[in-house]
N, C-alpha and C positions, 0 to 999 in steps of 0.2 A: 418152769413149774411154779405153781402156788405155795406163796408162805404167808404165811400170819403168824407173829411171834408177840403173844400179849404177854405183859407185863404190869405191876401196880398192885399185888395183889397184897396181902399179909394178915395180918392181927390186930383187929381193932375192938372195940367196947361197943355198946349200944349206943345208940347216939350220932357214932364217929361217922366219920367219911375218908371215901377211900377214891381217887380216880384210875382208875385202869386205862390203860394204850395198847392198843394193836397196832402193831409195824407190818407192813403189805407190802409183798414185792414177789415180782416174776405175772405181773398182769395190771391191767389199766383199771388200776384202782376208782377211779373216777365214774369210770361207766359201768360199775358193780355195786347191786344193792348189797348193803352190810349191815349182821346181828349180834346182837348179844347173847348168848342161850347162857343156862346154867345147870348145872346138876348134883343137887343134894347125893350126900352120901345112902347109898341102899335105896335112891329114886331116880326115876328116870329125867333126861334133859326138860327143863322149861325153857320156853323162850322169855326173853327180860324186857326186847326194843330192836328195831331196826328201823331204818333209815333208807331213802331214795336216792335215784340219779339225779333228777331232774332238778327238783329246790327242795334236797336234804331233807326234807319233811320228815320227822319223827313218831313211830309210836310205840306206844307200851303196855305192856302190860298189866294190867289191875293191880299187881299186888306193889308195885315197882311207882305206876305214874305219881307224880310228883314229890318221888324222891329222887327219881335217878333222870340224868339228862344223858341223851347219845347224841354225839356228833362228830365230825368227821373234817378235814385238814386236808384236800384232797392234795393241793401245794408237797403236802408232808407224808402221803400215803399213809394217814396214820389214823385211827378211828379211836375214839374216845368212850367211855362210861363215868359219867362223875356219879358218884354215890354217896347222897347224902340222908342223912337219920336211917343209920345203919338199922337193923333189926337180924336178931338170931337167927331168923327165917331165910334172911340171906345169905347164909354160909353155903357155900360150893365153890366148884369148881369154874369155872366164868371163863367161856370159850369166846373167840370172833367166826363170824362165818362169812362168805358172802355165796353170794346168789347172782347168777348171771342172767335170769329171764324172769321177765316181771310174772308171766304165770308162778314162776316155784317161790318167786319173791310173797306174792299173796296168800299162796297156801305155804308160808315157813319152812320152803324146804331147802337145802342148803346144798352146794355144789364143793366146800371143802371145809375144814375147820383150821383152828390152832393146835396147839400143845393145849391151852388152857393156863391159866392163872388161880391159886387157891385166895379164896376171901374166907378169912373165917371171924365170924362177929362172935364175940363173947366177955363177961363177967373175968 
């Protein structure tokens, strides 16, 4: 069975930086595309970034690209989010997910999650 157990999360200022970890196990972490979704309180999930099989290629999201880097330790089963120049905006909950067919990978859709990890940016 699928796990993803993310970690990294807490309390930071504007500005800060935070890197979050997802740990994978019970599947071939390797040959699964992997995301970052998020979900503000009282809104529904966003997606943040996800990441390929093939050569790890990243993308992201508008609100996200060139703060946040995703990448992945296939060695370590472990998928990454560095977040850097926090903003309030980015307070949620910050799930991992992966995708096992590049169809559901292109349209964002996800085959299982995590627990989730809380970010919450603030003053």
């Amino acid at each position: 069975q699928e796990q993803l157990v993310e970690s990294g999360g807490g309390l930071v200022q504007p500005g800060g930086s935070l890197r979050l970890s997802c740990a994978a196990s019970g599947f071939s972490f390797s040959t699964h595309y992997m995301s970052w979704v998020r979900q503000a309180p009282g809104k529904g999930p966003e997606w943040v970034a996800n990441i390929n099989t093939v050569r790890n290629m990243p993308r992201y999201a508008d609100s996200v690209r060139g703060r946040f880097t995703i990448s992945r330790d296939n060695a370590k089963n472990t998928l990454y989010l560095q977040m850097n120049n926090l903003k309030p905006e980015d307070t949620g909950l910050y799930y991992c997910a992966l995708t096992r067919s590049y169809k559901d990978y292109v349209e964002n859709k996800y085959d299982f999650w995590g627990q989730g990890t809380q970010v919450t940016v603030s003053t």
